[in-house]
N, CA, C and O atoms as a Maestro MAE file, in Angstrom:
{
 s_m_m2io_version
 :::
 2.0.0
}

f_m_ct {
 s_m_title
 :::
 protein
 m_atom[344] {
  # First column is atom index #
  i_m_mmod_type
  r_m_x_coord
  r_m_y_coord
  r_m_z_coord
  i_m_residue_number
  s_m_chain_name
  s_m_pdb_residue_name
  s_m_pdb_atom_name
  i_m_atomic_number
  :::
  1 25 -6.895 16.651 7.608 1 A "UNK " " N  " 7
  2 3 -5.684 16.089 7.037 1 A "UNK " " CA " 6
  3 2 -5.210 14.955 7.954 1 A "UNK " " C  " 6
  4 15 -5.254 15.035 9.181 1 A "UNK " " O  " 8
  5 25 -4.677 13.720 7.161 2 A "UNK " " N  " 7
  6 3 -4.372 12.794 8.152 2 A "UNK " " CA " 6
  7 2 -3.074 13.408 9.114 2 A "UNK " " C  " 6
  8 15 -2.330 14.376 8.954 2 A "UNK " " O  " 8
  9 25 -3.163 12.502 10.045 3 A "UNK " " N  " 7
  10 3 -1.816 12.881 11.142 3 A "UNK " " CA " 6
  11 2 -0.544 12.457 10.205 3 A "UNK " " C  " 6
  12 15 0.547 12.984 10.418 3 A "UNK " " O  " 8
  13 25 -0.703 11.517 9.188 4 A "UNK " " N  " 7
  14 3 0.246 11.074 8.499 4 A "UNK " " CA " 6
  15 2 1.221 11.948 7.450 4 A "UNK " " C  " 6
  16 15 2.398 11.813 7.116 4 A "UNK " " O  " 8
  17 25 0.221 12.863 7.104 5 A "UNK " " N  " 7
  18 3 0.870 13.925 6.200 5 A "UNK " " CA " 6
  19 2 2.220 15.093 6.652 5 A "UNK " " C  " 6
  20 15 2.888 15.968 6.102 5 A "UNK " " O  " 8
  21 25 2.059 14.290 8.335 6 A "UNK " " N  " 7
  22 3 3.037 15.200 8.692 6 A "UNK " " CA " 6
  23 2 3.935 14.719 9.760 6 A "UNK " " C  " 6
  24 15 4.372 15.321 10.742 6 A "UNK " " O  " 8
  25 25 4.202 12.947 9.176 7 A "UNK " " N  " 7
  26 3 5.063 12.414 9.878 7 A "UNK " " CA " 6
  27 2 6.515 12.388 8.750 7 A "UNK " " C  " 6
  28 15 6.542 12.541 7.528 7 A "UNK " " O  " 8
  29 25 7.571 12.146 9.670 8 A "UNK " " N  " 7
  30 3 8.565 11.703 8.745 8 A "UNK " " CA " 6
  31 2 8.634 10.362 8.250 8 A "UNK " " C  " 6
  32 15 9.489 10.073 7.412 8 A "UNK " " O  " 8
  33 25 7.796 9.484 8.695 9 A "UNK " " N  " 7
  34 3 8.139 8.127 8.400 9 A "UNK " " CA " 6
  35 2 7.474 7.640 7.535 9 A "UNK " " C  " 6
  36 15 7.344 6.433 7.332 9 A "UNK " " O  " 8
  37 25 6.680 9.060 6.564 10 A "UNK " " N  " 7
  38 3 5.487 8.725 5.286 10 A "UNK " " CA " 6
  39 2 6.692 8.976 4.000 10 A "UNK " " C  " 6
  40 15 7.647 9.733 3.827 10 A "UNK " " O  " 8
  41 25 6.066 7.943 3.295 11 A "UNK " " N  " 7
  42 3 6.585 8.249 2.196 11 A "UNK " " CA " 6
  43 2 5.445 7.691 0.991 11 A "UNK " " C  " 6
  44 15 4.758 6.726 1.324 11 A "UNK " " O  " 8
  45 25 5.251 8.227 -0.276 12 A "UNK " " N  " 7
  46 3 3.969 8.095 -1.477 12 A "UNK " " CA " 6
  47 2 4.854 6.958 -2.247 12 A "UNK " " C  " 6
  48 15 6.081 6.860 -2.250 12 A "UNK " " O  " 8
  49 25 3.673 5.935 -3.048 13 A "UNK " " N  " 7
  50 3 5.002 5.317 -3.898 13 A "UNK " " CA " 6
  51 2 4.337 5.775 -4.890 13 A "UNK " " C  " 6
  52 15 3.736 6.846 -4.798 13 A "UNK " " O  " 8
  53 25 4.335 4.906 -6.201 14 A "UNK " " N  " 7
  54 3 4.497 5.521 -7.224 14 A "UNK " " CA " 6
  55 2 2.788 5.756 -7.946 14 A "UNK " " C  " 6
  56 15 2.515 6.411 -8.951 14 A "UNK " " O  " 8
  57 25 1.643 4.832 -6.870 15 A "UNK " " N  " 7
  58 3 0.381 5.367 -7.149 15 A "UNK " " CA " 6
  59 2 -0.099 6.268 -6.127 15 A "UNK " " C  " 6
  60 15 0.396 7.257 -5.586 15 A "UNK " " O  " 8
  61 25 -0.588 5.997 -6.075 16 A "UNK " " N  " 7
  62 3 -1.915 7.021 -5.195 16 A "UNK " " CA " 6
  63 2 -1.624 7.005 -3.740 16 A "UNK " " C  " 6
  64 15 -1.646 7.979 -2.988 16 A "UNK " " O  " 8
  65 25 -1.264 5.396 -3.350 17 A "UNK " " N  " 7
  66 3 -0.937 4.874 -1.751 17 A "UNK " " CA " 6
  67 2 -0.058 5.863 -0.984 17 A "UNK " " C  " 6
  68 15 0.591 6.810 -1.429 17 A "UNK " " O  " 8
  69 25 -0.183 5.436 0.235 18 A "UNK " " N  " 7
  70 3 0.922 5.976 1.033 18 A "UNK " " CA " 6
  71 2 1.311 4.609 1.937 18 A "UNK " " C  " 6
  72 15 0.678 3.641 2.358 18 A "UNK " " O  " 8
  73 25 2.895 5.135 2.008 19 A "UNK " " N  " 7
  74 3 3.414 3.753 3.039 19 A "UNK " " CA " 6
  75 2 4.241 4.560 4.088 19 A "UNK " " C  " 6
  76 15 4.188 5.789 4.110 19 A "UNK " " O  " 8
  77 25 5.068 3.783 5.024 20 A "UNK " " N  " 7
  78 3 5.951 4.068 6.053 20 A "UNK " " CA " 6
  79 2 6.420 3.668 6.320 20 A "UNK " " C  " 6
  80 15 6.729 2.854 5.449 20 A "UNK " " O  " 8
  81 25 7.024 3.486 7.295 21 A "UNK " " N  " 7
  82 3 7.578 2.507 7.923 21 A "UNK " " CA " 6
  83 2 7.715 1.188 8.890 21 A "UNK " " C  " 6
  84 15 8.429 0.217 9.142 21 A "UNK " " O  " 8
  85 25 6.020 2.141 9.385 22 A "UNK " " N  " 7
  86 3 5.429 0.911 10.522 22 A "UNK " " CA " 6
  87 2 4.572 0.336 9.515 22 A "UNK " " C  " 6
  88 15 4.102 -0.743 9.876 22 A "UNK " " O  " 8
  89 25 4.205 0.734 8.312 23 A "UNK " " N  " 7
  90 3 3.120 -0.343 7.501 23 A "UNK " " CA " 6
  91 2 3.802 -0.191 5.991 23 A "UNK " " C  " 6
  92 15 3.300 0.762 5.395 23 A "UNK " " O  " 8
  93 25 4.587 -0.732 5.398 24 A "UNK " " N  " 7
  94 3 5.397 -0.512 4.376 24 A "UNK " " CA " 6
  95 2 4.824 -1.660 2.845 24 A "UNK " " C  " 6
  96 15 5.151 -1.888 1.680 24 A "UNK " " O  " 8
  97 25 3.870 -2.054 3.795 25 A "UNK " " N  " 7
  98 3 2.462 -2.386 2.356 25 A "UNK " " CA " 6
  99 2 1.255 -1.637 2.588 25 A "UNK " " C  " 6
  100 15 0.200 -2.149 2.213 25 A "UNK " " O  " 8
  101 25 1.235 -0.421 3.189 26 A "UNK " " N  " 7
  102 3 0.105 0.361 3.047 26 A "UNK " " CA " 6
  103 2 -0.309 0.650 4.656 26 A "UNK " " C  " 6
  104 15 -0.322 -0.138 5.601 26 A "UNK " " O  " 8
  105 25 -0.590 1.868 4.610 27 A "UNK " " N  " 7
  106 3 -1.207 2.667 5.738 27 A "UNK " " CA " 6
  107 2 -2.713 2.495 6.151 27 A "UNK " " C  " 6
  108 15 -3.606 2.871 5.391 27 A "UNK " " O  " 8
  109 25 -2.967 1.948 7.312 28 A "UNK " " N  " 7
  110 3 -4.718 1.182 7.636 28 A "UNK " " CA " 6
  111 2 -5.217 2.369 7.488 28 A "UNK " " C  " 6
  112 15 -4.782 3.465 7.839 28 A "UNK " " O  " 8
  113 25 -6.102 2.088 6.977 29 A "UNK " " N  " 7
  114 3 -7.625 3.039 6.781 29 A "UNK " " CA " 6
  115 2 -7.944 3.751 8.397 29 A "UNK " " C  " 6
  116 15 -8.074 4.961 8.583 29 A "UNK " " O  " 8
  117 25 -8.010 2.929 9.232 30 A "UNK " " N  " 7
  118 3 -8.159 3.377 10.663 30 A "UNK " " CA " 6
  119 2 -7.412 4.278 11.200 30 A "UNK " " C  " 6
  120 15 -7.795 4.811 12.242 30 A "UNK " " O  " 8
  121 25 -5.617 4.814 10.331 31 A "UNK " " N  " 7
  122 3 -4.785 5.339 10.406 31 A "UNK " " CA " 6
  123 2 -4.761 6.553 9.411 31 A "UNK " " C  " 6
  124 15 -4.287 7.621 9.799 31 A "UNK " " O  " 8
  125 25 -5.082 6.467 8.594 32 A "UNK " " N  " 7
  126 3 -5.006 7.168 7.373 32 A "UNK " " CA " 6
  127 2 -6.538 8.883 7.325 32 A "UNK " " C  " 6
  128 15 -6.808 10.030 6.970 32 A "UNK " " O  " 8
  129 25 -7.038 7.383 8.152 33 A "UNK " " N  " 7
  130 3 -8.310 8.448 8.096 33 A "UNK " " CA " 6
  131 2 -8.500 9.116 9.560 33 A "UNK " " C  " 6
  132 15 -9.504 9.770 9.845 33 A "UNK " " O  " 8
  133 25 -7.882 8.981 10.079 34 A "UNK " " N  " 7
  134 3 -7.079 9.802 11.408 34 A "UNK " " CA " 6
  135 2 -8.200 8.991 12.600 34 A "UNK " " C  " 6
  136 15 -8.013 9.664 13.614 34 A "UNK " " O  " 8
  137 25 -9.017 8.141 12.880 35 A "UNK " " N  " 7
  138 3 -9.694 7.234 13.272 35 A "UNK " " CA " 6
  139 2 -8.918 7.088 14.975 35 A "UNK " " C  " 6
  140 15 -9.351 7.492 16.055 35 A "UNK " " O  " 8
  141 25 -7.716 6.392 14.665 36 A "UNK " " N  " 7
  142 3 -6.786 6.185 15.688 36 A "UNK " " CA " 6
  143 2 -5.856 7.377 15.999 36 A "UNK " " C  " 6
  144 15 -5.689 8.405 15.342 36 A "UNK " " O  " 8
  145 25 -5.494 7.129 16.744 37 A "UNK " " N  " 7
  146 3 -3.925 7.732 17.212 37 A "UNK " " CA " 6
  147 2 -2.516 6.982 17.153 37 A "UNK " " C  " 6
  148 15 -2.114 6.153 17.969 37 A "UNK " " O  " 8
  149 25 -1.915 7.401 16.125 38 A "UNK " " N  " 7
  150 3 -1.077 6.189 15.549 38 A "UNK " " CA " 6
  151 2 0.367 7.299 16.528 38 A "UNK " " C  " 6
  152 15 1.483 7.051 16.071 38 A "UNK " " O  " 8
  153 25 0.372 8.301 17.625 39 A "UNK " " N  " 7
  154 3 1.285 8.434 18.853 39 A "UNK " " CA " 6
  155 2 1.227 6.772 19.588 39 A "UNK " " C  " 6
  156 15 2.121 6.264 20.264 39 A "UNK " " O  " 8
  157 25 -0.104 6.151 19.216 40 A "UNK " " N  " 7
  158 3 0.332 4.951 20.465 40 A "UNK " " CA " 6
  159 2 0.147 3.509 19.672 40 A "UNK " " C  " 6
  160 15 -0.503 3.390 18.633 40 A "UNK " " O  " 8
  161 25 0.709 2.637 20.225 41 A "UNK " " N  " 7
  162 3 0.507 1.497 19.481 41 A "UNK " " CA " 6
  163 2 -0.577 1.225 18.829 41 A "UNK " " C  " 6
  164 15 -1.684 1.538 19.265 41 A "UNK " " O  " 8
  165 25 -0.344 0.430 17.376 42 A "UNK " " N  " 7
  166 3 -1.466 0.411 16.857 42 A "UNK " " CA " 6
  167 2 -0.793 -1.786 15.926 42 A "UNK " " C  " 6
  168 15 0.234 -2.281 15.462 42 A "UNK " " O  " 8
  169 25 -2.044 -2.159 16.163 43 A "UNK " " N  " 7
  170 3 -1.675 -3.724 15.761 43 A "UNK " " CA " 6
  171 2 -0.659 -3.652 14.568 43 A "UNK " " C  " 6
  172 15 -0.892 -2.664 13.872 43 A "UNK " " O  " 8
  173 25 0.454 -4.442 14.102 44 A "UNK " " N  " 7
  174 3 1.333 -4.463 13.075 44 A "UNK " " CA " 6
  175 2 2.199 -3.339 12.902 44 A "UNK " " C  " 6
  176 15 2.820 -3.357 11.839 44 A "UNK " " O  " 8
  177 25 2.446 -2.204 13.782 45 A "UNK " " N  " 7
  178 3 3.100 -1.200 13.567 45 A "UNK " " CA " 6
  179 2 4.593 -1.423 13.652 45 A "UNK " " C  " 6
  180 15 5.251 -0.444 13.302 45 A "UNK " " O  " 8
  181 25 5.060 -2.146 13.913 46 A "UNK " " N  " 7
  182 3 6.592 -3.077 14.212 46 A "UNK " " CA " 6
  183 2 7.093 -2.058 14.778 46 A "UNK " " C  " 6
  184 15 8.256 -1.758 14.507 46 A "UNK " " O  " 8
  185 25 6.221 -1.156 15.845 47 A "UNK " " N  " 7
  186 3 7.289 -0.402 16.865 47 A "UNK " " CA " 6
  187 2 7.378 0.854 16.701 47 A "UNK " " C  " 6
  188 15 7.602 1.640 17.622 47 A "UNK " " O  " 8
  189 25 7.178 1.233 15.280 48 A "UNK " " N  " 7
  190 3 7.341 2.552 14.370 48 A "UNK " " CA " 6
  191 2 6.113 3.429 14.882 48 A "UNK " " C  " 6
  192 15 5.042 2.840 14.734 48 A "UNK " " O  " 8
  193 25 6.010 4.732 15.464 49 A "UNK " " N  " 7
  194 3 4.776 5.348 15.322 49 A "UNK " " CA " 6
  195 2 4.881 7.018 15.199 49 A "UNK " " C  " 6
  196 15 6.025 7.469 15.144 49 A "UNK " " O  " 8
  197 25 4.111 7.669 15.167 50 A "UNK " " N  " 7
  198 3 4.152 9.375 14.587 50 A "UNK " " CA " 6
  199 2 5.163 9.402 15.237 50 A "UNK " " C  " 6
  200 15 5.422 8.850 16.306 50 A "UNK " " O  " 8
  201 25 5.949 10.254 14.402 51 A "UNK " " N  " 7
  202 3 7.172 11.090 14.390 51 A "UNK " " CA " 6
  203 2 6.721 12.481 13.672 51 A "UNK " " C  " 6
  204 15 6.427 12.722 12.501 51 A "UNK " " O  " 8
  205 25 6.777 13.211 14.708 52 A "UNK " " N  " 7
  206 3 6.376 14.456 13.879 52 A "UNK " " CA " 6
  207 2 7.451 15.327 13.110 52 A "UNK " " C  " 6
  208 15 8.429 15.405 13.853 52 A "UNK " " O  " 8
  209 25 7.706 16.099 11.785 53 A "UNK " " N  " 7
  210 3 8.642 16.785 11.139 53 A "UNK " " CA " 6
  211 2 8.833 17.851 11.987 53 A "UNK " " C  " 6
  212 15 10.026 17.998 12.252 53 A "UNK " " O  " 8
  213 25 8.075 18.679 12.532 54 A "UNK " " N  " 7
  214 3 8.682 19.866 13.068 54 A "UNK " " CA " 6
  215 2 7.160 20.021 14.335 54 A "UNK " " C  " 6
  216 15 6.113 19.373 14.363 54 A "UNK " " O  " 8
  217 25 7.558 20.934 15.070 55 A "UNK " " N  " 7
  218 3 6.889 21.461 16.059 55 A "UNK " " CA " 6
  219 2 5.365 22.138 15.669 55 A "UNK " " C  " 6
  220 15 4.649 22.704 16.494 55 A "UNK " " O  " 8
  221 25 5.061 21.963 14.334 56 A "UNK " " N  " 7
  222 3 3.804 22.638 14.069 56 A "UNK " " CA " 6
  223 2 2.931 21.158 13.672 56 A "UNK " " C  " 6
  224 15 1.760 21.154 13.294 56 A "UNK " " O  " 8
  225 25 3.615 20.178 13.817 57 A "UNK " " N  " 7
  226 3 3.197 18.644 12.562 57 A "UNK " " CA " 6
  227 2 3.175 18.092 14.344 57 A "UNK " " C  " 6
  228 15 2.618 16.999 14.243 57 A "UNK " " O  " 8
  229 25 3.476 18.289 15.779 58 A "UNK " " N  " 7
  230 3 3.586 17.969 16.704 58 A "UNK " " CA " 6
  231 2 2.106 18.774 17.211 58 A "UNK " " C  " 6
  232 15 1.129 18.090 17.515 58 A "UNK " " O  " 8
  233 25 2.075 19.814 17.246 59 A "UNK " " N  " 7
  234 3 0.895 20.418 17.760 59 A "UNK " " CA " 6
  235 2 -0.446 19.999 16.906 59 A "UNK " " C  " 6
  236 15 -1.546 19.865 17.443 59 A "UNK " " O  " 8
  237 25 -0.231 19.832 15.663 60 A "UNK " " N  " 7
  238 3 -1.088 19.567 14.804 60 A "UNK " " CA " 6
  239 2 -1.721 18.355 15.513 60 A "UNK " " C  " 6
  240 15 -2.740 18.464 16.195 60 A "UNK " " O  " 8
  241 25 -1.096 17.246 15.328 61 A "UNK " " N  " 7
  242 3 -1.216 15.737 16.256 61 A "UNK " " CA " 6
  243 2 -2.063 16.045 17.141 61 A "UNK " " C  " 6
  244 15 -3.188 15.627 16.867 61 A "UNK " " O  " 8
  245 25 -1.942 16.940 18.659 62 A "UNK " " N  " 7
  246 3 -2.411 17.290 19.445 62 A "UNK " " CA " 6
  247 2 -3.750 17.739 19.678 62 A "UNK " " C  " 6
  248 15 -4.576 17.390 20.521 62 A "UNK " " O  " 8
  249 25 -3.801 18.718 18.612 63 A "UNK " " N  " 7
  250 3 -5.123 19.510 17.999 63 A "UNK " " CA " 6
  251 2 -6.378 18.204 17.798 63 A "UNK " " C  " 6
  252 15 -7.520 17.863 18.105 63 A "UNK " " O  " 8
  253 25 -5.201 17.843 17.068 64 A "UNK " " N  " 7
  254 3 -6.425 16.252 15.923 64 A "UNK " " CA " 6
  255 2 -6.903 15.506 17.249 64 A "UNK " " C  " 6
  256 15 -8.091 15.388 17.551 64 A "UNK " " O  " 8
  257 25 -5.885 15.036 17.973 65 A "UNK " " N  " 7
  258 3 -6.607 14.007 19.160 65 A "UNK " " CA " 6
  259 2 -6.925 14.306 20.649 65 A "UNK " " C  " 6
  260 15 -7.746 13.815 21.423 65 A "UNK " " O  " 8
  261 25 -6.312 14.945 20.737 66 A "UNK " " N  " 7
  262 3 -6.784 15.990 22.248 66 A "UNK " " CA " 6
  263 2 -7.233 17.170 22.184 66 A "UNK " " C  " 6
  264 15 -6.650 17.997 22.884 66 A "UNK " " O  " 8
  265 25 -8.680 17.750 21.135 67 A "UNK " " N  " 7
  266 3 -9.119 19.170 20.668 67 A "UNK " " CA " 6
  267 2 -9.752 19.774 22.217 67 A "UNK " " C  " 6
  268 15 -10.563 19.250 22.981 67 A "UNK " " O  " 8
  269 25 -9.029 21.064 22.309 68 A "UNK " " N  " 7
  270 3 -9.052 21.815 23.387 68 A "UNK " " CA " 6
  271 2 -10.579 21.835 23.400 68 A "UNK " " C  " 6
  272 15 -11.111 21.623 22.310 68 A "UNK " " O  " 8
  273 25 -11.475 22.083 24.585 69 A "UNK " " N  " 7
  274 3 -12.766 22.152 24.706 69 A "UNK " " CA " 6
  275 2 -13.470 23.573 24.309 69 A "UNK " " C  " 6
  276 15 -13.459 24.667 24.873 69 A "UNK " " O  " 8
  277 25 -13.928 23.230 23.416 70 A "UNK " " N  " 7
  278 3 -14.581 24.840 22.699 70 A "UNK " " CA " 6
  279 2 -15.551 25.602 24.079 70 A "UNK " " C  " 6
  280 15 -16.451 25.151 24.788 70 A "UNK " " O  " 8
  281 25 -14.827 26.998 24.019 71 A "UNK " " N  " 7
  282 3 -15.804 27.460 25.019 71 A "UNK " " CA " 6
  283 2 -17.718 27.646 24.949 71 A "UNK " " C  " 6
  284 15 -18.560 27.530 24.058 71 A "UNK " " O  " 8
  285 25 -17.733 27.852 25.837 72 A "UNK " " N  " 7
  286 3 -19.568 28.210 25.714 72 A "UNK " " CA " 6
  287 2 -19.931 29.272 24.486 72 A "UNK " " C  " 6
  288 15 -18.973 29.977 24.169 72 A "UNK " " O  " 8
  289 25 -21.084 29.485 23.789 73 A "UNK " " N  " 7
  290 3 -21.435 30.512 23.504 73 A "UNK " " CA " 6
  291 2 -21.869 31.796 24.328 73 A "UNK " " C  " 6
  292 15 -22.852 31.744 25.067 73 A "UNK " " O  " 8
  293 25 -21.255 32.733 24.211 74 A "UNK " " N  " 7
  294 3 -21.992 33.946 25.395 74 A "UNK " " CA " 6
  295 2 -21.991 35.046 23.968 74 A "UNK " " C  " 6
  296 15 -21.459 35.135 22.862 74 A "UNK " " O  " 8
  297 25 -23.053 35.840 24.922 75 A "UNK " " N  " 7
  298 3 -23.410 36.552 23.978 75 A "UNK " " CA " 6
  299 2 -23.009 38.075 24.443 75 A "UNK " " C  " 6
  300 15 -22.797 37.982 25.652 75 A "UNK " " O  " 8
  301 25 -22.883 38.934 24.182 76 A "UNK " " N  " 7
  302 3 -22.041 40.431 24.799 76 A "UNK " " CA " 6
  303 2 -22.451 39.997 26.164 76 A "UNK " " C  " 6
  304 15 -23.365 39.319 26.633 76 A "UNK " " O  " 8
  305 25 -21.102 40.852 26.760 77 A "UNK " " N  " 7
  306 3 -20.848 40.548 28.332 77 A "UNK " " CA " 6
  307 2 -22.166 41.610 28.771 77 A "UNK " " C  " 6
  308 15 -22.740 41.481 29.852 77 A "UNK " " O  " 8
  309 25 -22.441 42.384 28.032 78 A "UNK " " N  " 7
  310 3 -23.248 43.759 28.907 78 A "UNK " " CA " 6
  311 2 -24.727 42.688 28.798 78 A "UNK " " C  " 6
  312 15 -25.433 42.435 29.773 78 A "UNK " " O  " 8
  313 25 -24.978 42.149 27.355 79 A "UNK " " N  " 7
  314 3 -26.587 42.020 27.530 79 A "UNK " " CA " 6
  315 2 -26.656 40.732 28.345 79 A "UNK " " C  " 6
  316 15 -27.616 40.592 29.103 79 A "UNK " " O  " 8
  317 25 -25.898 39.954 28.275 80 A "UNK " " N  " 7
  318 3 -26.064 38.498 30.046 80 A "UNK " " CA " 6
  319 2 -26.305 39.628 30.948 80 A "UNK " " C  " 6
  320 15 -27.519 39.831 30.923 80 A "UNK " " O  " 8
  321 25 -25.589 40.662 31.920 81 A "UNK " " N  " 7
  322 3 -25.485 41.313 32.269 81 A "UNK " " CA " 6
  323 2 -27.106 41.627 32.730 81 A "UNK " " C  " 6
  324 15 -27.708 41.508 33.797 81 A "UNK " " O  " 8
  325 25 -27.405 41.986 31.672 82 A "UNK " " N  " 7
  326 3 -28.726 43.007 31.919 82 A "UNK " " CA " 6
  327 2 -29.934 41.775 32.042 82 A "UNK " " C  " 6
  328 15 -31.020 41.820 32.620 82 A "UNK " " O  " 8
  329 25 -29.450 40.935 31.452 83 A "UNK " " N  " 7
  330 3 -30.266 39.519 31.325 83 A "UNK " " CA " 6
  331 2 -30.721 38.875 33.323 83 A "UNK " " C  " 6
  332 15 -31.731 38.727 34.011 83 A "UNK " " O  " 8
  333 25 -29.339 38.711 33.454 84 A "UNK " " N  " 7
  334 3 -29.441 38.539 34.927 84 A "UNK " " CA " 6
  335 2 -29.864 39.249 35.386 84 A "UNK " " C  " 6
  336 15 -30.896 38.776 35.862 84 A "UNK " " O  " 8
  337 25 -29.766 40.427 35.672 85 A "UNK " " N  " 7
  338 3 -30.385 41.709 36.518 85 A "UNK " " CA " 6
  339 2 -31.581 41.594 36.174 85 A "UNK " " C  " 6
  340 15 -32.342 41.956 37.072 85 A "UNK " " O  " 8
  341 25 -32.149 41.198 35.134 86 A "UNK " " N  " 7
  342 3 -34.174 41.203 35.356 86 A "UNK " " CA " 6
  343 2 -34.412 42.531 34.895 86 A "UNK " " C  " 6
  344 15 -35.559 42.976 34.858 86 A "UNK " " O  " 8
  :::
 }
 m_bond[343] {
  # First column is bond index #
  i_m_from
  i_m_to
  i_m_order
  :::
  1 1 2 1
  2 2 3 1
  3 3 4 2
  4 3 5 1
  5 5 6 1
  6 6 7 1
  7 7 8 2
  8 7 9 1
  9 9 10 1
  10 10 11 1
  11 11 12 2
  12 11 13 1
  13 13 14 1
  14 14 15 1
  15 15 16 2
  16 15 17 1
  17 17 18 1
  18 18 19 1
  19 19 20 2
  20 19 21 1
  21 21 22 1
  22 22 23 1
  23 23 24 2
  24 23 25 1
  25 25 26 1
  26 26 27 1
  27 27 28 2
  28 27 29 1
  29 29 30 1
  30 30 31 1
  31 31 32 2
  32 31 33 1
  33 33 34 1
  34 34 35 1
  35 35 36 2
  36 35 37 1
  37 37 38 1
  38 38 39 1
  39 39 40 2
  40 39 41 1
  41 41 42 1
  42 42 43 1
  43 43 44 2
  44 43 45 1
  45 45 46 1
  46 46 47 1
  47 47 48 2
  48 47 49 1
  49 49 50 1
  50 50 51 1
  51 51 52 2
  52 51 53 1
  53 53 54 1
  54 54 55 1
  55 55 56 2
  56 55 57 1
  57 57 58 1
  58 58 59 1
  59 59 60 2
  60 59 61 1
  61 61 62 1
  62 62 63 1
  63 63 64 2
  64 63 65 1
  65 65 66 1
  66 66 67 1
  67 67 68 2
  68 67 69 1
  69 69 70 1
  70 70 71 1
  71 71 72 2
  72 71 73 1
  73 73 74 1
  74 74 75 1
  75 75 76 2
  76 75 77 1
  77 77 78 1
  78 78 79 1
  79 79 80 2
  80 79 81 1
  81 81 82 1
  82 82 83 1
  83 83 84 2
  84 83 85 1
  85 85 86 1
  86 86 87 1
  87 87 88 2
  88 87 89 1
  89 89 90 1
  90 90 91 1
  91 91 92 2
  92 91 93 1
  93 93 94 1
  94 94 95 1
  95 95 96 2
  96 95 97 1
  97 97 98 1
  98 98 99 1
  99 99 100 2
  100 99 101 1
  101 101 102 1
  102 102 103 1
  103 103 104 2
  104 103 105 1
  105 105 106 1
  106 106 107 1
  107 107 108 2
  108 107 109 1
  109 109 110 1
  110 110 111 1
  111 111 112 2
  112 111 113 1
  113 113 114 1
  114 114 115 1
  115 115 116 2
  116 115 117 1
  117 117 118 1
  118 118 119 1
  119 119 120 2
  120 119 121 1
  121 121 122 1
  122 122 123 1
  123 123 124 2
  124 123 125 1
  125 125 126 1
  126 126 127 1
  127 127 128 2
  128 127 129 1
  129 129 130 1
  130 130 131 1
  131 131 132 2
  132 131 133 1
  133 133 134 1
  134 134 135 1
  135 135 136 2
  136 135 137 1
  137 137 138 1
  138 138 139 1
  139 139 140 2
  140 139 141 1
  141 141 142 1
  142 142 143 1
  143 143 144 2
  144 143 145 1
  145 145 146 1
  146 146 147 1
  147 147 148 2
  148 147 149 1
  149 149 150 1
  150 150 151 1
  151 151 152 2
  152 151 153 1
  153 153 154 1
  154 154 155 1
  155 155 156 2
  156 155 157 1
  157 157 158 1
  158 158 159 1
  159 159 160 2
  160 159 161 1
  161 161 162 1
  162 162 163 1
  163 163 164 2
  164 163 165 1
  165 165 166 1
  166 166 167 1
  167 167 168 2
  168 167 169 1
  169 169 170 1
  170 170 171 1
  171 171 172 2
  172 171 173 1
  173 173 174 1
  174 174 175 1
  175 175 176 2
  176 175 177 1
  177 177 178 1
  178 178 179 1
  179 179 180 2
  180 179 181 1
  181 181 182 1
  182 182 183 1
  183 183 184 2
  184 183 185 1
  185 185 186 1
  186 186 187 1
  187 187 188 2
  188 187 189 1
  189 189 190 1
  190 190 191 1
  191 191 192 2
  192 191 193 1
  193 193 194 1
  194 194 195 1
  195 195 196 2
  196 195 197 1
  197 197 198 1
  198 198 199 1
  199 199 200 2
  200 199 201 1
  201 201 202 1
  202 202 203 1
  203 203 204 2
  204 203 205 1
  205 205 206 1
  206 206 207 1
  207 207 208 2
  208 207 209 1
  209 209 210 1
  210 210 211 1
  211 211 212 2
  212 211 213 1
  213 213 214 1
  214 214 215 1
  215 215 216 2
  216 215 217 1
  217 217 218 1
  218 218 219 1
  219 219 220 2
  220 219 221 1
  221 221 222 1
  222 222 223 1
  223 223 224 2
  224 223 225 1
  225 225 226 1
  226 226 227 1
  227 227 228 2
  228 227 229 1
  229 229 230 1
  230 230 231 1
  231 231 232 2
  232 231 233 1
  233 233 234 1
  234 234 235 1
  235 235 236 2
  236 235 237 1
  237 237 238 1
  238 238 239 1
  239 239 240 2
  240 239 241 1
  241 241 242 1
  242 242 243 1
  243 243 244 2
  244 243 245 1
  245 245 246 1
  246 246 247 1
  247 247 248 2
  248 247 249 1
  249 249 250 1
  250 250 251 1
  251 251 252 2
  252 251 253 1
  253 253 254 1
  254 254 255 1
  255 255 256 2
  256 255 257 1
  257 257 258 1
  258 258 259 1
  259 259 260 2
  260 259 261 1
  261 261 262 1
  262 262 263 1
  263 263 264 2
  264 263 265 1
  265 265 266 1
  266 266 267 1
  267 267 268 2
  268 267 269 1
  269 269 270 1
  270 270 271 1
  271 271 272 2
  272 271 273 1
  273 273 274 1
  274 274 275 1
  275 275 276 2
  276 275 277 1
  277 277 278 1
  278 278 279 1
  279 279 280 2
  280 279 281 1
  281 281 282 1
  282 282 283 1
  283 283 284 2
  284 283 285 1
  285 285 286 1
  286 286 287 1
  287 287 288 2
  288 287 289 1
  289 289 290 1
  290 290 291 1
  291 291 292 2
  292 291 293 1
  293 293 294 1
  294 294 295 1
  295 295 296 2
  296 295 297 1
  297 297 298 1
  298 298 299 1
  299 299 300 2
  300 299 301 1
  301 301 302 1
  302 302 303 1
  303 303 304 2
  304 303 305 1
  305 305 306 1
  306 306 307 1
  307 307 308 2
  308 307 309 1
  309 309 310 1
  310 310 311 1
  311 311 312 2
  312 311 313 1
  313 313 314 1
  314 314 315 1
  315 315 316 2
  316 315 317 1
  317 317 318 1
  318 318 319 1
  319 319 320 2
  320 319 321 1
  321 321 322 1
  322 322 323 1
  323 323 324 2
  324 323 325 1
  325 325 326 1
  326 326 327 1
  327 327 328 2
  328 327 329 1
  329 329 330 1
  330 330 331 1
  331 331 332 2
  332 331 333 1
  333 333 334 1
  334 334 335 1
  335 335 336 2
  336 335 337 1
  337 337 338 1
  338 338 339 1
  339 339 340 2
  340 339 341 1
  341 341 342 1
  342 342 343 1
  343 343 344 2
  :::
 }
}
């Protein structure tokens, strides 16, 4: 889902588009398709950038552009275990 779906500064008009406030003839593709990080400047944004609605549309953001590092695969703690031991 774009980061956009869960800013306050989105709004749909009356087709298909989405606009805002930092792009109020249309949301860049580079933005839309979550490409960038529109938390930081992005060319033509006139200043405007994510505003998140609530604390879950804030973590969400987070998730999307800073994804925590997936741990290793391990496989039961006992058979590594027995694996190492030889």
């Amino acid at each position: 889902m774009p980061i956009c779906m869960v800013c306050r500064h989105l709004t749909r008009d009356a087709g298909w588009g989405y606009r805002c406030a930092a792009f109020p003839s249309g949301i860049p593709d580079a933005i839309i398709e979550s490409r960038v990080d529109h938390r930081m400047p992005f060319n033509g944004d006139n200043g405007v950038r994510f505003w998140p609605v609530d604390d879950d549309a804030s973590a969400y953001a987070e998730d999307l552009f800073n994804p925590a590092p997936e741990a290793p695969y391990a496989e039961d703690d006992k058979e590594v275990e027995a694996e190492v031991a030889g």
